[in-house]
BATOR-660535 format. One line per field, with one value per residue: residue number from 0; residue in three letters; x, y, z of N, C-alpha, C in turn. Coordinates in pm, 1 decimal. Example, Ala and Ser with C-alpha at 12.3 -4.5 7.8 and 13.67 -1.06 7.14 Angstrom:
2
i 0; 1
aa ALA; SER
n.u 1319.0; 1285.0
n.v -569.0; -225.0
n.w 780.0; 708.0
ca.u 1230.0; 1367.0
ca.v -450.0; -106.0
ca.w 780.0; 714.0
c.u 1320.0; 1290.0
c.v -330.0; 3.0
c.w 780.0; 787.0
//
This chain:
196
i 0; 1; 2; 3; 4; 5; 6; 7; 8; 9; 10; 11; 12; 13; 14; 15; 16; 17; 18; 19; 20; 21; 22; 23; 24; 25; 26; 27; 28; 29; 30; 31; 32; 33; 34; 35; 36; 37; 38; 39; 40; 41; 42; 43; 44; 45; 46; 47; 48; 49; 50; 51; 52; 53; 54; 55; 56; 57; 58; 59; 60; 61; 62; 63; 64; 65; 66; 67; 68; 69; 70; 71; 72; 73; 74; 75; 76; 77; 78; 79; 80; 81; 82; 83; 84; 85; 86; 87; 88; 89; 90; 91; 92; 93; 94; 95; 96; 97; 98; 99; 100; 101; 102; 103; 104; 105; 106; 107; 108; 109; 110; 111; 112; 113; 114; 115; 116; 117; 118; 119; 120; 121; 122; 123; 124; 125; 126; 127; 128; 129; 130; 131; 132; 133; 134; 135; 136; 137; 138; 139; 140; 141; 142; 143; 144; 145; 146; 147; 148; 149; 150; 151; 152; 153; 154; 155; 156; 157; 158; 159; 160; 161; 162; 163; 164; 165; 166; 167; 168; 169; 170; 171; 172; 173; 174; 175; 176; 177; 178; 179; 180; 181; 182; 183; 184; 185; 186; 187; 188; 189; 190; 191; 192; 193; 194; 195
aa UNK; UNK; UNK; UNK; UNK; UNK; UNK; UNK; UNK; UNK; UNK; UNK; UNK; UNK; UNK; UNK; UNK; UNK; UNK; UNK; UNK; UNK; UNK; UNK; UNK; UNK; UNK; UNK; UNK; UNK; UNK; UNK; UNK; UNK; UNK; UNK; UNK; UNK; UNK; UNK; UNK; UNK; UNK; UNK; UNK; UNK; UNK; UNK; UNK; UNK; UNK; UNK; UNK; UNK; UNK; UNK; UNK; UNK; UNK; UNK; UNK; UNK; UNK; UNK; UNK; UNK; UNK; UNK; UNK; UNK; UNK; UNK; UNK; UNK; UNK; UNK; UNK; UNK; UNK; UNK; UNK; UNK; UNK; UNK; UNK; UNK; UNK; UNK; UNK; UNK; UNK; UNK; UNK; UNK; UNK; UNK; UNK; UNK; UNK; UNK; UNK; UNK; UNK; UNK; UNK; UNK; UNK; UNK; UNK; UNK; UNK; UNK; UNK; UNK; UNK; UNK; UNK; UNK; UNK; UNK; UNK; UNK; UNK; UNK; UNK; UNK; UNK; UNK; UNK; UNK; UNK; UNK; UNK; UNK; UNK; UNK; UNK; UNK; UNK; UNK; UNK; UNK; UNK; UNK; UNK; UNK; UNK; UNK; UNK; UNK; UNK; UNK; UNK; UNK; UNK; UNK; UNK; UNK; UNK; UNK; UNK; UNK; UNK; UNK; UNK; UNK; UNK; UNK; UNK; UNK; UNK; UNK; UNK; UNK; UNK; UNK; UNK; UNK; UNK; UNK; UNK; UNK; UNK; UNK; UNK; UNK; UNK; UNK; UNK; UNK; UNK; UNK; UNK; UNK; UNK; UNK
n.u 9638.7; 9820.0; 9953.9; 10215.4; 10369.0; 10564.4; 10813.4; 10940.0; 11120.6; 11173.0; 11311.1; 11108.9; 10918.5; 10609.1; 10641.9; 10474.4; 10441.7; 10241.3; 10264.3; 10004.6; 9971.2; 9754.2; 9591.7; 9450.0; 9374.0; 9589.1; 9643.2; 9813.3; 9765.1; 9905.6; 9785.6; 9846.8; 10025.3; 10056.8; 10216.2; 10395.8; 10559.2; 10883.1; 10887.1; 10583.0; 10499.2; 10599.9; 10505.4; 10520.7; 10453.7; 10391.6; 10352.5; 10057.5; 9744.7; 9461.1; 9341.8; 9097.2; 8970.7; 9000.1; 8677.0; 8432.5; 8257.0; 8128.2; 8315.8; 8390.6; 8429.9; 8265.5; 8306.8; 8497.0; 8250.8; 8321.1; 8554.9; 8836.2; 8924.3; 9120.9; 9463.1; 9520.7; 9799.9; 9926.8; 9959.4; 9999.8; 10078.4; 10067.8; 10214.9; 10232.2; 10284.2; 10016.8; 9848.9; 9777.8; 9790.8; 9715.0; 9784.0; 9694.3; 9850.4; 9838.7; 9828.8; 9992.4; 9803.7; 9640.3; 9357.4; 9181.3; 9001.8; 8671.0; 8573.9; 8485.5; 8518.8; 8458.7; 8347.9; 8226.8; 8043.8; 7998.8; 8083.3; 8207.3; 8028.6; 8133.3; 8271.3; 8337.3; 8292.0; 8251.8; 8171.0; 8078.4; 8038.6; 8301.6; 8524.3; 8719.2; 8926.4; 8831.1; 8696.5; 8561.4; 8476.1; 8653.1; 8629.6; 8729.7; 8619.0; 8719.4; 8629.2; 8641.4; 8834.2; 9058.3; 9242.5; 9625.9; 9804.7; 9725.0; 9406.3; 9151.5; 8786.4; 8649.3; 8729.6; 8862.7; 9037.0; 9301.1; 9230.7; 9454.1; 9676.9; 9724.9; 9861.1; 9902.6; 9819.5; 9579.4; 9443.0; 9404.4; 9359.9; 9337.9; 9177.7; 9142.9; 8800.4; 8671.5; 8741.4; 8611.4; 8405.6; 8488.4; 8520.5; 8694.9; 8766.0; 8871.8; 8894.7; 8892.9; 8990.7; 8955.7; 9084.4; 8989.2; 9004.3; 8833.5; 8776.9; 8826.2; 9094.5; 9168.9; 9315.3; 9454.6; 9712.0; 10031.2; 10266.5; 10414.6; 10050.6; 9835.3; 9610.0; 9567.0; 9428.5; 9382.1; 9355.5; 9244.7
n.v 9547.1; 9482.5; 9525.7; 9393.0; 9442.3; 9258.0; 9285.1; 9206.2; 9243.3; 9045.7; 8940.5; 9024.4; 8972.7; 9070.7; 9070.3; 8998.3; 8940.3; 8903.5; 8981.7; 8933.4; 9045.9; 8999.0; 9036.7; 9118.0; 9398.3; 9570.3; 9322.8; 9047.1; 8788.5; 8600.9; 8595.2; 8581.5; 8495.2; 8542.8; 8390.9; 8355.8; 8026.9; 8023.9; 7851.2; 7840.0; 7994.2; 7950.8; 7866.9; 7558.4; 7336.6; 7046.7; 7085.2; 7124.4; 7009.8; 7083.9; 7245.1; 7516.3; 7671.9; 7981.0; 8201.1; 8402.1; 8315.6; 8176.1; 8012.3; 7710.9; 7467.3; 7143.0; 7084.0; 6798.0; 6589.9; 6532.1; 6659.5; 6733.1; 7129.6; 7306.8; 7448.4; 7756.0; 7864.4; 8055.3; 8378.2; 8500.2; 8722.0; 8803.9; 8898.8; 8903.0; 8907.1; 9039.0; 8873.9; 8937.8; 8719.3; 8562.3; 8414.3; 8074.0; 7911.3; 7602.0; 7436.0; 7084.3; 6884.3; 6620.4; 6659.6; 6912.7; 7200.7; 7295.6; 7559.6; 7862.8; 8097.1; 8424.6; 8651.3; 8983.1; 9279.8; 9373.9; 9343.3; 9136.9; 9085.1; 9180.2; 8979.6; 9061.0; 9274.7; 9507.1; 9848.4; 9978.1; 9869.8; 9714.0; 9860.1; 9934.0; 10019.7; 9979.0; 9904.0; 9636.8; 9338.0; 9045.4; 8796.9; 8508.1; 8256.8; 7996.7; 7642.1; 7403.4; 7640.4; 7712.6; 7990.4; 8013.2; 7987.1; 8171.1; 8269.0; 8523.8; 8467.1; 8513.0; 8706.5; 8984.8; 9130.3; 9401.7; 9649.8; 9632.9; 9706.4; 9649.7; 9678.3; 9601.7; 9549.6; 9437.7; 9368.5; 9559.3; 9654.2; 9424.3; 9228.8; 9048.2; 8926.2; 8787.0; 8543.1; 8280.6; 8013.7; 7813.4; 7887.5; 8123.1; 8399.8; 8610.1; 8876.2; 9150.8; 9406.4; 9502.7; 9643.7; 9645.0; 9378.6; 9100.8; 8866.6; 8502.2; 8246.3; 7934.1; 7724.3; 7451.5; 7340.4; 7096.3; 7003.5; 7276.9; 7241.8; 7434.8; 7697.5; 7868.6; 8194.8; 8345.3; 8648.9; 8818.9
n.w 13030.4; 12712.9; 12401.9; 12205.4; 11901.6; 11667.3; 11371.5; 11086.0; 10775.6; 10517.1; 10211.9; 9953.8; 10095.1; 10376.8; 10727.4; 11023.9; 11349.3; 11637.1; 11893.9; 12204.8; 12545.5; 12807.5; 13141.9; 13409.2; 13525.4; 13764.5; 13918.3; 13950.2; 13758.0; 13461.6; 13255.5; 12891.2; 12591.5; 12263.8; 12050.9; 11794.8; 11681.1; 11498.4; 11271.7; 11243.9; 11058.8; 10784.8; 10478.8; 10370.5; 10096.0; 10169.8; 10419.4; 10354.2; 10458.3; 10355.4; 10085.3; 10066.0; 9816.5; 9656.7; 9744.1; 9812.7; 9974.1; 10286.5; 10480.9; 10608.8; 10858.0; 11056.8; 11413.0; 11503.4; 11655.4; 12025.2; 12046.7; 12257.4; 12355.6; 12133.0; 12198.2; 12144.7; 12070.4; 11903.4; 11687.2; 11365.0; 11095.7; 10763.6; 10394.7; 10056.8; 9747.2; 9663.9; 9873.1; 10127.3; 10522.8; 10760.2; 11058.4; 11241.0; 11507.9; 11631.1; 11974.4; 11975.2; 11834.5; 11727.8; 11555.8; 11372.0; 11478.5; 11497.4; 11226.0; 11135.6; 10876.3; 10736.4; 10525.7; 10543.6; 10644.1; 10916.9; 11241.0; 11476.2; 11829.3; 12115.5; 12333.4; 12607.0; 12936.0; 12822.0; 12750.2; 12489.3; 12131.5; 11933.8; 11771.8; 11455.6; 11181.3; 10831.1; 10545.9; 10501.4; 10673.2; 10833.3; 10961.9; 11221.0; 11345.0; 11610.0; 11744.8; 11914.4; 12125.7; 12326.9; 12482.8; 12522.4; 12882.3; 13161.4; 13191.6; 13180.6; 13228.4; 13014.2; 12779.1; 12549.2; 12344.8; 12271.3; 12012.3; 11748.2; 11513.2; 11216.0; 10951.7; 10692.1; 10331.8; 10238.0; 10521.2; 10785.5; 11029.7; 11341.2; 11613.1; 11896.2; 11940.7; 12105.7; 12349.1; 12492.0; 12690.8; 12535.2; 12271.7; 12000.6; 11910.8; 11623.9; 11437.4; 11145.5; 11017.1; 10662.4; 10370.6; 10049.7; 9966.7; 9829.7; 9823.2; 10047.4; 10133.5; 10254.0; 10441.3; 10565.2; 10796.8; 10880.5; 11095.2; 11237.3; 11380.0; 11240.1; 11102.8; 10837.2; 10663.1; 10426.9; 10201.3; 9920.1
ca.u 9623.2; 9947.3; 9978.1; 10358.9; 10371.7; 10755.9; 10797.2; 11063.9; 11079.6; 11298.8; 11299.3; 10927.0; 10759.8; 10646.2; 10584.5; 10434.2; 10407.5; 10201.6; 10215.4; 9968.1; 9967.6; 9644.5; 9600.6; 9400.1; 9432.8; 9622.0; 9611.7; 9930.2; 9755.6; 10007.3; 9746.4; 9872.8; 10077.3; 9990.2; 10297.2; 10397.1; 10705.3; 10861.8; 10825.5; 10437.9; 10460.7; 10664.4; 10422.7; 10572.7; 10345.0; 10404.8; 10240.1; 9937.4; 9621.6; 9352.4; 9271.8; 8943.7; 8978.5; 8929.7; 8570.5; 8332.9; 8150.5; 8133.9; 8383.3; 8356.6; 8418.9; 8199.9; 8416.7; 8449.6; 8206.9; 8348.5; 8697.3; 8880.7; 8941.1; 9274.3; 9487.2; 9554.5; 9932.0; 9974.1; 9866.3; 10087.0; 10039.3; 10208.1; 10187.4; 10311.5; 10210.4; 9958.1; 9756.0; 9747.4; 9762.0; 9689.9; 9790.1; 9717.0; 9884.7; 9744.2; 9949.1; 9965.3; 9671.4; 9578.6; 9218.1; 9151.9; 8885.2; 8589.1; 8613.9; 8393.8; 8583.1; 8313.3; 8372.4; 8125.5; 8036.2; 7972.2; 8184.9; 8111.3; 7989.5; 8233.1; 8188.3; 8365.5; 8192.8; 8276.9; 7985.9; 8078.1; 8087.6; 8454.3; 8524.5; 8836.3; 8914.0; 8813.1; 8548.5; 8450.6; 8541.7; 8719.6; 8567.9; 8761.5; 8560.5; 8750.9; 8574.4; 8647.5; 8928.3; 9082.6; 9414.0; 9766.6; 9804.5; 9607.4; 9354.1; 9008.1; 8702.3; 8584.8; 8844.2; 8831.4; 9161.7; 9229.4; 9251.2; 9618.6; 9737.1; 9817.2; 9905.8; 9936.1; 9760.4; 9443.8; 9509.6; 9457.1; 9350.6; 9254.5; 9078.5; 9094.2; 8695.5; 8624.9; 8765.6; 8491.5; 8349.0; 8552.7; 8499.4; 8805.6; 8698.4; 8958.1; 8825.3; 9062.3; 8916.0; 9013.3; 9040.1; 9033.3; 8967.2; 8700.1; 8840.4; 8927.6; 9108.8; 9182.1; 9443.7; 9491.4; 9863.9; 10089.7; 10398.0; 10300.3; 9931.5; 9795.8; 9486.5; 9613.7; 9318.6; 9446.5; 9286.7; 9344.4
ca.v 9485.1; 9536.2; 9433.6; 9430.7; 9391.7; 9226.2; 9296.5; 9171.6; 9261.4; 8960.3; 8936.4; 9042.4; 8966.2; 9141.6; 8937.8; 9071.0; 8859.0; 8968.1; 8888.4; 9035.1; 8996.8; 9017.1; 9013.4; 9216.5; 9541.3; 9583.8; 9212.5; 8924.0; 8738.3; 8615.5; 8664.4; 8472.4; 8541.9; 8518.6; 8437.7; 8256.1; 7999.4; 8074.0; 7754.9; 7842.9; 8110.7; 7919.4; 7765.8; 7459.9; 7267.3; 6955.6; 7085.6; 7114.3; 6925.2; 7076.9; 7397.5; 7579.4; 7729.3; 8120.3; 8239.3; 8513.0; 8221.6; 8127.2; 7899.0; 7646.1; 7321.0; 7138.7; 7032.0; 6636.6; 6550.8; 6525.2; 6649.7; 6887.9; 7231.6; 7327.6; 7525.6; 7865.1; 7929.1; 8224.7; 8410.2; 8585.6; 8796.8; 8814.4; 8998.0; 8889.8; 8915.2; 9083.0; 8805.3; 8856.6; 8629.8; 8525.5; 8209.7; 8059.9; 7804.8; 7527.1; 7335.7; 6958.3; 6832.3; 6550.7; 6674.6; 6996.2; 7217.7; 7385.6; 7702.8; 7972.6; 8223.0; 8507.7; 8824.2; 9043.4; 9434.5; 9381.0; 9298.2; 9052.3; 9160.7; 9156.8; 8889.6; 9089.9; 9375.3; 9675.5; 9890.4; 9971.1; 9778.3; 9683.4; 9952.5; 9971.4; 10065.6; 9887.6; 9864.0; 9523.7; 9299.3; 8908.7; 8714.6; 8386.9; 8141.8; 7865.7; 7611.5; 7429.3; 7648.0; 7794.5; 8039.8; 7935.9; 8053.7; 8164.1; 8389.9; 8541.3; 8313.4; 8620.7; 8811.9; 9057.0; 9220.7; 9585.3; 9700.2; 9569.4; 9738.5; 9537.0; 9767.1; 9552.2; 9616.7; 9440.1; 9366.4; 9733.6; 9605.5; 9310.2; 9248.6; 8936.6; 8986.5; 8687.6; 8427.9; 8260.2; 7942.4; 7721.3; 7964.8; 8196.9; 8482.0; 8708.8; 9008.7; 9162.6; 9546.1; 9474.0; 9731.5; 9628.6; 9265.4; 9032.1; 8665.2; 8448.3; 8087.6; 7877.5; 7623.9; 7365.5; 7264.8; 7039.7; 7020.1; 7259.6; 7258.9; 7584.6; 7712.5; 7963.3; 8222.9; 8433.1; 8777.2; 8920.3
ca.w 12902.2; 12654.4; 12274.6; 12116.8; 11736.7; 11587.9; 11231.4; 11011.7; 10634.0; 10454.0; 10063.3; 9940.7; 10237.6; 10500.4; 10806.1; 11131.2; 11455.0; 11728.5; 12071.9; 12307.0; 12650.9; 12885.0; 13234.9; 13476.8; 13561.3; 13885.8; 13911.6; 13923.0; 13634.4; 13422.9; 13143.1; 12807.9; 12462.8; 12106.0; 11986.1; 11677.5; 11636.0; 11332.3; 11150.4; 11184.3; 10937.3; 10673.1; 10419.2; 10284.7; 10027.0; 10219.3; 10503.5; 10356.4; 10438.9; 10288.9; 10065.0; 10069.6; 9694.7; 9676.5; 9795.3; 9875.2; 10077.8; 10423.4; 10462.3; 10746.8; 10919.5; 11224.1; 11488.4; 11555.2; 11830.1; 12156.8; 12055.4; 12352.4; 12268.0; 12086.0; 12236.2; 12052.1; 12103.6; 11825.6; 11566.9; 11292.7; 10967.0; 10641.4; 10268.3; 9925.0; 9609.7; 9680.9; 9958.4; 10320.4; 10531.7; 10902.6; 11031.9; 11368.3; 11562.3; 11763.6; 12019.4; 11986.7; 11816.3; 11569.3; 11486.3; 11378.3; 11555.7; 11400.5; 11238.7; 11021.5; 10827.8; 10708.0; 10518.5; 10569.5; 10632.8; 11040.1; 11371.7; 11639.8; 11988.0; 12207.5; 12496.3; 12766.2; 12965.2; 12704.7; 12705.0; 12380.4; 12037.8; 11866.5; 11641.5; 11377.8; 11049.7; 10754.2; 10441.6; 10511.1; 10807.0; 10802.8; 11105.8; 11189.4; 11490.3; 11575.3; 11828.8; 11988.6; 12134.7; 12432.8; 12513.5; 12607.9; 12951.2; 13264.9; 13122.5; 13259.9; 13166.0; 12905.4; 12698.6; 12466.1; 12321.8; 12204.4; 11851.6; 11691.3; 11379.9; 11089.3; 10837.3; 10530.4; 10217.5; 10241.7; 10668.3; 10824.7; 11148.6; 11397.9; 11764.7; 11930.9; 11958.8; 12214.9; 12365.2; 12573.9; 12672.0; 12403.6; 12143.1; 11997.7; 11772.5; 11569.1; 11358.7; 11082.6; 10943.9; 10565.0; 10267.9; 9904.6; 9981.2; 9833.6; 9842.2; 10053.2; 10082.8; 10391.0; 10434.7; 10747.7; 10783.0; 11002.3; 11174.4; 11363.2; 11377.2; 11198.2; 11018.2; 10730.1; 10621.2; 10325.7; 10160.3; 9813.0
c.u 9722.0; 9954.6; 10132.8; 10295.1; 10525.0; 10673.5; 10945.5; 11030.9; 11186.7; 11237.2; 11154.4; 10862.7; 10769.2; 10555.4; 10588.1; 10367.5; 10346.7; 10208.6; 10103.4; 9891.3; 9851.9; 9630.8; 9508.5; 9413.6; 9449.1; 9645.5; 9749.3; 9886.1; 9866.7; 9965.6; 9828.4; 9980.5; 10012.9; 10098.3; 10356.6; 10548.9; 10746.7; 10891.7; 10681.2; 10420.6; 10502.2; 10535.4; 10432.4; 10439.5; 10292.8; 10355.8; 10113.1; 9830.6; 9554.3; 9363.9; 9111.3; 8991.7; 8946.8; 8761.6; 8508.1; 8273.3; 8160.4; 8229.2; 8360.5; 8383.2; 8372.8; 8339.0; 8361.4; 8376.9; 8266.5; 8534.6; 8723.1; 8909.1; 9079.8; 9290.2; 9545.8; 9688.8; 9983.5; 9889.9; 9983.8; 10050.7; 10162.2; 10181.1; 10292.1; 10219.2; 10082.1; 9781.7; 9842.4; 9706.8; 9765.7; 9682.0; 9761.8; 9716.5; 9818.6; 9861.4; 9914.0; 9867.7; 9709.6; 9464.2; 9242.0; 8996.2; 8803.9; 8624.3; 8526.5; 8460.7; 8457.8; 8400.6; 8229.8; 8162.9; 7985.8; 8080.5; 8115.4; 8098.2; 8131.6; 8214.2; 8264.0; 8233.7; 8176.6; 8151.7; 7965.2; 8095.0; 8236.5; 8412.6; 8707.4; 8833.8; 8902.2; 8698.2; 8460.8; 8626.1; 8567.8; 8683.8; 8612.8; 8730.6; 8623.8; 8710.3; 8567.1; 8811.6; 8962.0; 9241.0; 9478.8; 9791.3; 9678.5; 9537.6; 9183.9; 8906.0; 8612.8; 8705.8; 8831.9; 8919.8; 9176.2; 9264.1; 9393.8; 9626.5; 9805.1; 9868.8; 9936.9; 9840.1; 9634.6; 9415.0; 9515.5; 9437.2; 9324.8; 9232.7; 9107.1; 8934.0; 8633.0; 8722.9; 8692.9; 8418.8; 8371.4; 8555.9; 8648.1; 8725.9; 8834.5; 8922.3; 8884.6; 8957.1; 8991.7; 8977.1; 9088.2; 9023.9; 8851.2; 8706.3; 8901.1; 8993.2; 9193.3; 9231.8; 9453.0; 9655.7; 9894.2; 10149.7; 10447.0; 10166.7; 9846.1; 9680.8; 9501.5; 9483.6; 9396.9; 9313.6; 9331.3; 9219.4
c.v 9550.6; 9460.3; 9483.1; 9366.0; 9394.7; 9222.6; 9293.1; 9145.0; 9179.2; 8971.7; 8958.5; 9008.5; 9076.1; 9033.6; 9019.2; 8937.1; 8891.5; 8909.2; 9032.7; 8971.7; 9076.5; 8975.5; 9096.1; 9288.5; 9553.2; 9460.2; 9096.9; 8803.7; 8735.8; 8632.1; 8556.7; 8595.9; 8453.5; 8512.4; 8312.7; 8164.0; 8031.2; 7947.0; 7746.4; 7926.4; 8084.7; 7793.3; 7681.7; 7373.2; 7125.8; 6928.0; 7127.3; 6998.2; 6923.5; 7230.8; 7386.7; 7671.1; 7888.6; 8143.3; 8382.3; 8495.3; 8235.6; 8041.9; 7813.2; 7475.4; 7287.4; 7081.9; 6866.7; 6623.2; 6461.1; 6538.3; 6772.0; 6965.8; 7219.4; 7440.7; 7636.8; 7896.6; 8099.6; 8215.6; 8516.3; 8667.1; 8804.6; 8846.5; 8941.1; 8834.9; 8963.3; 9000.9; 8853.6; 8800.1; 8604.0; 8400.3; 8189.3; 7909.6; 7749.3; 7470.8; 7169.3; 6864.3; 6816.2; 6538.8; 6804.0; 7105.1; 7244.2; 7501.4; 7773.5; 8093.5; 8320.9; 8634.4; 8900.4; 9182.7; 9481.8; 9316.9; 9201.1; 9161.2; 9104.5; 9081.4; 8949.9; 9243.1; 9523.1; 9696.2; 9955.7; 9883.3; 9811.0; 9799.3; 9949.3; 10006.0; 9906.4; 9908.2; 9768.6; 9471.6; 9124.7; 8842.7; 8598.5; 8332.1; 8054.1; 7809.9; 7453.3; 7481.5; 7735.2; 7835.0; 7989.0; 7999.2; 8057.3; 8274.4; 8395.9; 8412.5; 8388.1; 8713.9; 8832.8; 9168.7; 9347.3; 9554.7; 9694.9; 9703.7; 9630.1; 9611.0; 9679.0; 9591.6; 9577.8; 9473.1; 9476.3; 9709.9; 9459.1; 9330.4; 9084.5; 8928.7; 8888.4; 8600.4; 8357.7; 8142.8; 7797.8; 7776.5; 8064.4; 8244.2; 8571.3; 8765.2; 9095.2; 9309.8; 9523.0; 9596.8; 9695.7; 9467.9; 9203.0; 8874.5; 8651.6; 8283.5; 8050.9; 7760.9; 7567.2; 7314.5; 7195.2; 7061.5; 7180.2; 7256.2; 7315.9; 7573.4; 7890.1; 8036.7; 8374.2; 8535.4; 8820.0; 9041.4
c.w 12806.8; 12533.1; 12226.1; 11958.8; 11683.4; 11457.6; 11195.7; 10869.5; 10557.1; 10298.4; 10018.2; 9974.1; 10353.4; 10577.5; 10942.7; 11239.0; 11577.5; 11857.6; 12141.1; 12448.9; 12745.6; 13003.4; 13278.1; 13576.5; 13718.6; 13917.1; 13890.4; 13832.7; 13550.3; 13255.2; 13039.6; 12690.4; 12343.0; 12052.5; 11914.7; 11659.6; 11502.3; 11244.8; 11138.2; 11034.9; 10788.4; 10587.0; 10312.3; 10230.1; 10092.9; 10322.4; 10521.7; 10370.9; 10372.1; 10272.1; 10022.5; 9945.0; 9731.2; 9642.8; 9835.4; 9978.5; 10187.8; 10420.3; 10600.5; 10719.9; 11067.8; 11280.1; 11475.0; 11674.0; 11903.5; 12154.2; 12172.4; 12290.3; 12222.7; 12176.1; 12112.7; 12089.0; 12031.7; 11734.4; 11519.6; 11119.3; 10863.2; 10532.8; 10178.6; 9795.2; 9609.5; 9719.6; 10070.5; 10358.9; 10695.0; 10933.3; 11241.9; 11417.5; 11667.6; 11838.3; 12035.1; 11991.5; 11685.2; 11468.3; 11515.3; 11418.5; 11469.9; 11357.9; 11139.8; 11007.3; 10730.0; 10652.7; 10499.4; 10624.8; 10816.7; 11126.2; 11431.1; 11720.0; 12024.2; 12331.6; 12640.3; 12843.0; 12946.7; 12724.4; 12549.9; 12239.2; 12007.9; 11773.3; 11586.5; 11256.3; 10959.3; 10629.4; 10452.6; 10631.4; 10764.2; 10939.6; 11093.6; 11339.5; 11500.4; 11732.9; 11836.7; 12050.8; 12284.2; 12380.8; 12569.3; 12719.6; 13045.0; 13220.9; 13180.7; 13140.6; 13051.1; 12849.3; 12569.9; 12444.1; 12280.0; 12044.2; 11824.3; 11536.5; 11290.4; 11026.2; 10726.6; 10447.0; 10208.5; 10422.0; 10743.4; 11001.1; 11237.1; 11581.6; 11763.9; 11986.7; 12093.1; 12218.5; 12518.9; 12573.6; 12534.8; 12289.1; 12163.9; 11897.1; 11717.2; 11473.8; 11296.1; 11018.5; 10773.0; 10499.1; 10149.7; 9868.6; 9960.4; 9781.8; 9978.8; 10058.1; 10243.1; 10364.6; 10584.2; 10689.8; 10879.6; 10993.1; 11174.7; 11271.6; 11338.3; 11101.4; 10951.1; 10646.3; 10583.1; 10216.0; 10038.3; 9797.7
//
C-alpha cells in the first residue's frame, strides 16, 4: 500500500494532487490511483451546477433510484484565500451520485480489517460519503487507505476511510475550520467540498 502526494505552488494557490496507489501486500494487484486531471481542479463559473451556500449543516443529496455507481477517478486539494478545498472527480456520468458532507468532532470506522480505529490530526473532522460509488481500477472488495498529509491551513490531514460495497468515504482532520460549501460541476464530472 503506497500514497505519492504532487504539489505545485502557481500564483496564490497552493494545489496538491494526490495519487495513492493500493494493492495487496505481496500480491500482483494492480490496485487503483486517485489521480486528478488537471482541468478537474480549475473552477470555472460555467461549470457550475449547483452551490450548497456556506454551512455548519449536514449537507447532503439522495442518490437517483436505480442509478449505477460513479466511478471515483481522483481526488485533489487546493488553498486560497483562505478556503480549502477538495474536489473529486467522477468518470463519465450524467447524474450525480449521493453524497453527505458532515463536519463533526468524530471519524468513521474503518471498513477494512484494522484492529484499530483511523486516527490523524485535527480539532474537528470533514466526512465526505459519496454513494453510489466505486474505485477506478482493480481494487479489493474493502479498502481502507493510510493517513495522507495535506498540510494546508484548514486541510492538515485525510484517509480514504472506506471504500466498500458502493459506498466511498474520505475523512479530512481539519484545524480552524467551521464552514462549509459544496459545489457539483461539469466537464469533467466533480463534487467540490470547500472549508474556511
Amino acid at each position: 500500500m503506497t500514497g505519492r502526494v504532487h504539489r505545485s505552488t502557481p500564483a496564490a494557490i497552493t494545489l496538491i494532487v494526490l495519487t495513492i496507489t493500493l494493492s495487496g501486500c505481496g500480491s500482483d494487484t494492480p490496485g487503483y490511483n486517485l489521480e486528478l486531471t488537471d482541468a478537474a481542479m480549475a473552477l470555472d463559473e460555467g461549470d457550475v451546477i449547483l452551490t450548497v451556500p456556506w454551512s455548519e449543516r449536514l449537507v447532503s443529496r439522495d442518490p437517483t433510484p436505480g442509478t449505477p455507481p460513479v466511478v471515483v477517478r481522483g481526488l485533489g486539494f487546493a488553498s486560497a484565500g483562505g478556503v480549502d478545498r477538495i474536489v473529486f472527480e467522477f468518470i463519465d456520468t450524467n447524474l450525480f451520485p449521493g453524497y453527505r458532507v458532515m463536519l463533526g468532532d468524530t471519524l468513521p470506522e474503518p471498513c477494512d480489517a484494522r484492529p484499530r480505529p483511523i486516527e490523524m490530526s485535527g480539532s474537528r473532522y470533514l466526512v465526505i460519503e459519496i454513494e453510489p460509488a466505486v474505485l477506478q481500477g482493480d481494487v479489493p472488495a474493502q479498502v481502507t487507505g493510510p493517513v495522507e498529509d495535506m498540510d494546508l491551513p484548514h486541510m492538515k490531514q485525510g484517509v480514504l476511510a472506506c471504500a466498500a460495497d458502493g459506498r466511498f468515504v474520505w475523512a479530512v482532520g481539519l484545524d480552524g475550520a467551521t464552514a462549509v460549501r459544496v459545489r457539483e460541476l461539469r466537464k469533467p464530472a466533480r463534487l467540490s467540498v470547500e472549508v474556511r
